[in-house]
N, C-alpha and C positions, 0 to 999 in steps of 0.2 A: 669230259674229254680233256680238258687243259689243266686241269688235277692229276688223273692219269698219267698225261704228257710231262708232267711236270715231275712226278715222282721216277715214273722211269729215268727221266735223263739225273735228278739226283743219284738215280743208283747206280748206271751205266757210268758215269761222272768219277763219284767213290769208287767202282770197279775201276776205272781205269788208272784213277789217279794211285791207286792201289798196289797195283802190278810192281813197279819199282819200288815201291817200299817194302815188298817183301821177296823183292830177288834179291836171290845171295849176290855176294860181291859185284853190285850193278855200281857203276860210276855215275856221280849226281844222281843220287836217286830223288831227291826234294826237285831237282829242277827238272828233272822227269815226269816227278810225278805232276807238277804246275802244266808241260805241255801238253802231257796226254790228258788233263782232266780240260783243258782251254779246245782241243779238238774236240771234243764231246761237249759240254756245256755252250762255248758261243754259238755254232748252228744251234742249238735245241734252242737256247735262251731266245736268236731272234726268231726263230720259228714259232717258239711257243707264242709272243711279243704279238707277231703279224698276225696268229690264229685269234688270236683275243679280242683283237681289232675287226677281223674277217673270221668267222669261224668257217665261211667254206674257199678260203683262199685253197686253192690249189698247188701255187706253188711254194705259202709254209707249209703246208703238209709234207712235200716234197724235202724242204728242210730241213724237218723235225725227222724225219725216216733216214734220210742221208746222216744226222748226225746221229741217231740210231745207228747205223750200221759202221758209219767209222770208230765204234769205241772197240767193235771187232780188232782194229791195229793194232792195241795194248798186249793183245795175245801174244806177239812176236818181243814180250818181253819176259818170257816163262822160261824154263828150263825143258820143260817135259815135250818128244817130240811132236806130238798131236796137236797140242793146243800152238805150240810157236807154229810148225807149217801152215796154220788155220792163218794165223796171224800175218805170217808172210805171204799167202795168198790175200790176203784181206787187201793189205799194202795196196795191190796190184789192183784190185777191185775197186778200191775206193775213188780211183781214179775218175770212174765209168758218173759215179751221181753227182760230184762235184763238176765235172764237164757238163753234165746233163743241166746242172743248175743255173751255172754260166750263161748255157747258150738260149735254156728257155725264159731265162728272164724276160717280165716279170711275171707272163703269163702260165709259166708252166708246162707249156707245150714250143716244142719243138714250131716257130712260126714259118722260119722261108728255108728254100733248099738248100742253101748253104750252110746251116744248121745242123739238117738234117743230114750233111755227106759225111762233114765234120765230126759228129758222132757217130757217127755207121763207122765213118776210118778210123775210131777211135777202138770203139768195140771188137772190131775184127784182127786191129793191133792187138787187144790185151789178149783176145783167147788164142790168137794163132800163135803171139811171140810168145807172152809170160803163161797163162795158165797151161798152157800145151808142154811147154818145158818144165813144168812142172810132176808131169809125170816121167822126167827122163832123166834129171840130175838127183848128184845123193844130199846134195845141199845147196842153199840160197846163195844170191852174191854177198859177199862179205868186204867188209863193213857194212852194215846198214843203220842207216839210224835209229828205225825204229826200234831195234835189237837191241838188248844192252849185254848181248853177251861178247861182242866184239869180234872175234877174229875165231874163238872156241864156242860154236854153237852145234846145239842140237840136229840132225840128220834129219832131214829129209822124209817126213811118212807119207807122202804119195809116191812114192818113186816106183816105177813099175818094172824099169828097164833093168837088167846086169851092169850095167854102166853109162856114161854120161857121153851122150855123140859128141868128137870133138869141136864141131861145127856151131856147138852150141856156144862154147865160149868164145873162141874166134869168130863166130859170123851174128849171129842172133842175137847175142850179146849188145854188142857195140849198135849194133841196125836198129834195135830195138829201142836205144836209149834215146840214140837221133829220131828217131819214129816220136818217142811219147812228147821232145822238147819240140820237136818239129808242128805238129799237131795242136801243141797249146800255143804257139806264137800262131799257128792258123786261126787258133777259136780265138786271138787276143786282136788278131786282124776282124775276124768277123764282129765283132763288140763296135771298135773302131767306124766300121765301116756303118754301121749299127746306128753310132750315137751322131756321126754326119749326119745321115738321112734322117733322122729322126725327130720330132718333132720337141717343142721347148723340153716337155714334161716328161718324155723318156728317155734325152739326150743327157737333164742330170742324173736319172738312174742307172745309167750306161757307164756315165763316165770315171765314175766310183769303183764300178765292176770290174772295170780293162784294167785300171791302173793296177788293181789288186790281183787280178789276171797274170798279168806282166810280171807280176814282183813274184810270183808265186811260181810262173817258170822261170825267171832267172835265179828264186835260191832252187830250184829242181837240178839247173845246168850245173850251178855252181859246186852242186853234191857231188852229181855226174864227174866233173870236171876233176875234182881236189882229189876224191874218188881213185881215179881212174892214174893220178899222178903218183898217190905215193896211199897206198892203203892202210900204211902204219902210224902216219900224222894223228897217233889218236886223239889230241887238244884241239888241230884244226876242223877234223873233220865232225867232231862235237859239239861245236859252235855252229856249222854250216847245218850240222845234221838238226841242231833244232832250229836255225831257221828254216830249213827246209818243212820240217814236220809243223812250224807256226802256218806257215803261209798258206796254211787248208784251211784251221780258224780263218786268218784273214781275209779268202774271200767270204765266209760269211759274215766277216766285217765290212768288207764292201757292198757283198746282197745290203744290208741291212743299212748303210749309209747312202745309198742309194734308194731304199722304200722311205727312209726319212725325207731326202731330197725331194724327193718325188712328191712328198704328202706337203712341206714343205712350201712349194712350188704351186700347187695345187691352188692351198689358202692363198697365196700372193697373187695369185692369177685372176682365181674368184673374186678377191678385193679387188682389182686393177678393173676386172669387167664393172662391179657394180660401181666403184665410184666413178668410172668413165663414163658411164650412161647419165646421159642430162637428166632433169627431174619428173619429167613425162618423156618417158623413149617411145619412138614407135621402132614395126618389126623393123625396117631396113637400120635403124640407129643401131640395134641390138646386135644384127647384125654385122655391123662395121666393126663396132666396138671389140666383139668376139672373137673375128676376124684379124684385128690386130694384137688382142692378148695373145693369140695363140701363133701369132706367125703366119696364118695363112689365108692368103689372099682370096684365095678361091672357094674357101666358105661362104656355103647356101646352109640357110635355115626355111624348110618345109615347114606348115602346119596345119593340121587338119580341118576343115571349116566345119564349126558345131551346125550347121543349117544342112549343110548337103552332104557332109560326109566325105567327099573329094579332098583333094592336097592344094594349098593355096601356097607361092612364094611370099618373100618377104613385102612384096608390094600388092598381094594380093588378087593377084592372077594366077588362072589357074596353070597346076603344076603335076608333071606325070608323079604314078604315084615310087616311091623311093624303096629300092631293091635292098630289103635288111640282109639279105648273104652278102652281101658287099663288104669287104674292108675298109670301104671308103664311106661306110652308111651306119653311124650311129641313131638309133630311135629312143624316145625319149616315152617314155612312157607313165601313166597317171591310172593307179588301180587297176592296172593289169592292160588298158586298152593303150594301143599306139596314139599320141596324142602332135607328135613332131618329129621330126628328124633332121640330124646333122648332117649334109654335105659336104666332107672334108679330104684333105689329099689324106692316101692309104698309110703314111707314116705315122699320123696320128693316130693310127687304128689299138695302140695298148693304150694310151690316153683318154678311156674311154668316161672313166670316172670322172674326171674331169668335163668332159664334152658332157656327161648326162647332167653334170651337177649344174655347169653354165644353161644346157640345152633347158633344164626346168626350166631356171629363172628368165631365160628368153622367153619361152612359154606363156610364165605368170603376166611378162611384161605385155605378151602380144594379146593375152588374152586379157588381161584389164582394160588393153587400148578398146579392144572390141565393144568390150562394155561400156567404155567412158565413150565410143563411138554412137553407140547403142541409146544409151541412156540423152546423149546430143541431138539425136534425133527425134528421139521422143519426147524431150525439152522442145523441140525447134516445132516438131507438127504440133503439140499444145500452143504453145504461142503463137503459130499462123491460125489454128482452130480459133484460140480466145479473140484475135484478132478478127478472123470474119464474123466470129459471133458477134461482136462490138459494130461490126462496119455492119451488120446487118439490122441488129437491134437500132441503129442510128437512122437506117435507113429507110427503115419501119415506122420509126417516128418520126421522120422530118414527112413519109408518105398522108402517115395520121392526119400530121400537121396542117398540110397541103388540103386534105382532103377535108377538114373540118372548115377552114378557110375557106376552099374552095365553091363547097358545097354546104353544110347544114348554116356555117356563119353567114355564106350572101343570101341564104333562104328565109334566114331570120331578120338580116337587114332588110329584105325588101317586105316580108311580111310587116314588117316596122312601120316603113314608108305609105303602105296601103291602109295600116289602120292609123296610122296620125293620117293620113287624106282621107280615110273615110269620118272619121272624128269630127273635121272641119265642116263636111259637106250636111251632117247630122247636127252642128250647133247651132241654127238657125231653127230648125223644127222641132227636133227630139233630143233635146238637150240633155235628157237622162242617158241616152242611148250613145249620145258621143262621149261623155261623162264615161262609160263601161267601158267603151273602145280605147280612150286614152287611158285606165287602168290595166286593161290589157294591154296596150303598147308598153306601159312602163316595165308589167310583169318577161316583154319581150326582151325591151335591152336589157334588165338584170340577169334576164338568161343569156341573152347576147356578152353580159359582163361574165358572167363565170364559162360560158364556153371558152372565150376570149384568152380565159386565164390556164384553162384548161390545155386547150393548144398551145400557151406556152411554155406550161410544166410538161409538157411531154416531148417538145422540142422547138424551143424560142427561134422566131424567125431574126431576132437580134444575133443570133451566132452563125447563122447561116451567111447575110445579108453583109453584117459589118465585123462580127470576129468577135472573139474571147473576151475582150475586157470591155466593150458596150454591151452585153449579155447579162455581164456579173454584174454590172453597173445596175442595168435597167431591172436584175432580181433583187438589187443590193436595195433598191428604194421600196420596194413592196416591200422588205421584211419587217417586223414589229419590232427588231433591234436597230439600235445606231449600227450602220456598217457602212465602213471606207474601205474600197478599193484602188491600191495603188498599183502601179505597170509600168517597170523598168523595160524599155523598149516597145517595137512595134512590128509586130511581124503576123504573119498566117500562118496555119499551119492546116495540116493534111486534117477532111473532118473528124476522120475516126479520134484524132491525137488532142484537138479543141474540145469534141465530145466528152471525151473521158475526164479531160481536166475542171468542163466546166461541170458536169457532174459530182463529181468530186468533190467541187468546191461545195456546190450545193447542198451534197452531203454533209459534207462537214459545218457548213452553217444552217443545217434544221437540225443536226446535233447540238448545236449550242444551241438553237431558239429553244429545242425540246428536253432537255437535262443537262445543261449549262445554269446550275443554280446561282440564282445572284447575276448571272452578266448581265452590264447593260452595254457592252458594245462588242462588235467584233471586228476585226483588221483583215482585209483580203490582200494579198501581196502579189504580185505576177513575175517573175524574168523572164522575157522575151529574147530568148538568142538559142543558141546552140543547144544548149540544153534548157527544156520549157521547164519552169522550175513555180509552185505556189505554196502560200503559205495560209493558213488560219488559223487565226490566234482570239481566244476571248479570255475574258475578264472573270471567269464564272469561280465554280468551286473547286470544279478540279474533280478527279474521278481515281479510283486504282487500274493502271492500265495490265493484261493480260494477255495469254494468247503469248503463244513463240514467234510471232511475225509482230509482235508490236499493236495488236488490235483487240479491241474489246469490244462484243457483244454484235448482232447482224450486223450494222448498218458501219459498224468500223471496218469490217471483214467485207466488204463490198466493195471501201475503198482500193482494198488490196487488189481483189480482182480486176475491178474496172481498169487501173493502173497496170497492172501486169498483161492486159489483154492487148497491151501497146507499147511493151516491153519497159514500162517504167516499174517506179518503186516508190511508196508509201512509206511515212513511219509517224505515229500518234506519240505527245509525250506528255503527261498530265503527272500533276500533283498536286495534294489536296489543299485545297486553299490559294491554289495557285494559278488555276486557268488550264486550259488547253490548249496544245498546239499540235495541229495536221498540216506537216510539208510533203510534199511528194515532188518528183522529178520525172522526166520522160526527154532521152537523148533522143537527140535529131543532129539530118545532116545537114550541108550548107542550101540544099534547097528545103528545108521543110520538112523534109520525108522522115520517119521515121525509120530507122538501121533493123537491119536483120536480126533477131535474137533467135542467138543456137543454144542459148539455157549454160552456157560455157562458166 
């Protein structure tokens, strides 16, 4: 299509620019030939330009046809009468798609009624004054500029009548001329009126257009005018005549400096949105931001909610659903399906390109918040879940605890107590007999000894009773290593948050008793404040640590959990020949409590 487009207007181009260069005795034929090939080639050029970019723009296409049909003008540089009258009618015609161009910028279509009067008055000027006189006079008005035959030109081949009503040059003449200048300061007013109301992005395309508008009926008047004074000024009126026949390029210098603007503006805009937006926007930020690139205040952004299918506003309440016949109702759309929409005042309604390009990335933005909302919650219910799991497993064991205590341990102490009393009562008689009884007492407490020890690996009543760091203490003497425990401050803390820590610890010092090759000591560390903070450090050989979380192997990976189930965080750091060290933290606040984690 733009290969086609493109060779046509070279040909039409060469025709036109053609024409003077082979009429006889035409005056400036070289700077004839330059304007009538500039009428033809700058429509086409930027039309063909805009189609490249769009290939279903509408109103290039309209461009590229309009400069199409104005290379018909050249005609009225011929001698022979058929093709000049074609020509001279062209003239007149030509008028009709460059108005059209004007007023439907940029969409094409004729958009509000004042448009629409303004070329209807336009139209029914050309056929009722000029093509209709056309069939009644034996010749065009003279001088013309298109013409290069001046003052002796070829006659007239539509003429139907015996002769020319005189009405026509005394009345319809003159009415006529005022009519067509009259008409283009209306469409230069309706532009005007156009690029006030209009919003940022089609106020620059506008205002390119009028200026060019303007200039285009003032060399029109000025033809009229010099024209109308003296018809023999053939130098001035040669000078006027080709700006007048420039200033039809021209506005398609204006169309086209105006689609630049426009594109322009666009990219500036789009920047100005994105870098305005903070670095996590939510909808209503996207919103504002939007709102104030474009001028307007009264911008709402709708979007569709992926769960229920309904229209949510920018704060996420529900929202009726948004009327796309509206001029005021841009929707934005993701693979065909409506996804959002733009609520804006009706002047933005050609800026639409714009609206869809910002409307996406409001979109992406609202729709990432969702998921970073999403993903927050489901961070937030995992760490209340690992949390009751912890407050429960805790709970479970201090019950164990209680209940071994309570029940099998005082059942063995007192069975204890009956057989050293029954022992006593038998060593006077049955000496052998009390003799079994106290081996069976001994065989009591050493059960009594490993229950004892049992209830406390499953949950020391030293961490219940007096806190964190008499717990560590009193595990720190059991162990078969040297181990010091030291504890910068003195504080309690919530059980689940002592639990986890002393655990932890614990884990990490039956990792060094159990594959800490070489240690012979280990260091426990505590900070007791704001944030509960420990440390275990040994002396051993050191290991390769692994794992994307800093942990190696179960019993490292435990510590992770344990820790996270109460919103802390763990890091192991070993090297070989060099020992290990397990710190972990868990923030708290000025009571104890440990803070809410939303996984953020």
């Amino acid at each position: 299509m733009l290969w086609l487009g493109a060779c046509i207007t070279v040909a039409l181009t060469a025709g036109a620019a053609a024409v003077p260069l082979l009429a006889p005795a035409a005056r400036s034929p070289d700077v004839n030939a330059v304007v009538l090939g500039l009428v033809v080639a700058v429509p086409a050029g930027i039309g063909l330009l805009a189609l490249a970019r769009s290939p279903d723009d509408r109103f290039a296409r309209l461009l590229l046809i309009t400069a199409f049909g104005a290379s018909a003008v050249a005609l009225a540089g011929t001698t022979a009468s058929l093709p000049y009258s074609i020509g001279r009618v062209a003239i007149w015609l030509v008028e009709l798609p460059f108005a059209y161009l004007v007023l439907s910028f940029p969409s094409g279509r004729l958009a509000g009624p004042w448009e629409r009067r303004a070329f209807a008055a336009l139209v029914a000027m050309a056929l009722a004054l000029w093509l209709a006189t056309a069939l009644a006079v034996p010749e065009y008005p003279l001088p013309s500029a298109w013409a290069l035959c001046g003052l002796d030109c070829p006659q007239n081949a539509f003429q139907l009548t015996a002769s020319e009503p005189a009405v026509i040059e005394s009345v319809v003449k003159p009415v006529r001329e005022l009519l067509v200048v009259g008409l283009w300061f209306w469409i230069v007013a309706i532009l005007a009126v156009r690029a006030h109301r209009a919003g940022p992005l089609l106020r620059r395309g506008l205002i390119p257009l009028a200026v060019t508008a303007a200039l285009r009926n003032v060399a029109l008047l000025s033809w009229f005018v010099v024209r109308a004074i003296d018809p023999s000024a053939t130098e001035t009126l040669q000078v006027v005549g080709w700006l007048y026949m420039l200033s039809l390029p021209l506005i398609a210098v204006g169309v086209g400096t105006g689609l630049l603007l426009r594109r322009l503006y666009a990219a500036i805009a789009l920047e100005r949105f994105v870098i305005g937006l903070p670095p996590h926007p939510s909808a209503v930020q996207a919103r504002a931001t939007l709102a104030h690139t474009i001028d307007d205040p009264t911008l709402r952004i709708l979007h569709r909610s992926a769960e229920t299918g309904g229209w949510l506003d920018e704060e996420g309440a529900p929202a009726p659903a948004p009327d796309a016949a509206r001029p005021g109702v841009t929707m934005i759309e993701v693979d065909g399906a409506a996804v959002a929409a733009i609520l804006h005042d009706e002047t933005l309604a050609q800026d639409r390109v714009l609206l869809r390009a910002a409307g996406r990335f409001s979109h992406t933005v609202v729709e990432n918040d969702r998921l970073v909302g999403r993903l927050r919650t489901s961070l937030r219910d995992l760490s209340q879940s690992r949390a009751r799991t912890a407050m429960v497993a805790d709970e479970t064991r201090r019950r164990i605890e209680r209940d071994l205590h309570d029940g099998a341990q005082q059942r063995l102490v007192a069975l204890r107590i009956r057989l050293t009393a029954a022992a006593e009562r038998l060593a006077g008689s049955r000496p052998e007999s009390a003799a079994a009884l106290r081996a069976l007492g001994d065989d009591v407490e050493q059960t009594l000894d490993e229950l004892r020890d049992l209830a406390h690996g499953i949950y020391p009543a030293a961490l219940t009773d007096r806190g964190l760091v008499p717990a560590l203490t009193g595990a720190a003497l059991a162990a078969p290593l040297a181990v010091s425990v030291r504890a910068t401050g003195s504080r309690r803390y919530r059980p689940e948050i002592e639990s986890a820590v002393y655990f932890a610890c614990m884990e990490a010092l039956q990792n060094s008793v159990k594959h800490a090759d070489g240690a012979t000591r280990v260091e426990i560390s505590l900070t007791l404040g704001g944030v509960l903070a420990f440390e275990v450090r040994d002396d051993g050989a050191g290991f390769a640590v692994d794992g994307t979380n800093g942990t190696g192997g179960a019993g490292l990976a435990n510590l992770h959990d344990r820790l996270a189930a109460v919103g802390g965080e763990v890091r192991v750091e070993s090297t070989l020949s060099a020992g290990t060290r397990v710190a972990g933290t868990v923030p708290v606040d000025g009571r104890g409590d440990a803070p809410a984690v939303d996984g953020a």
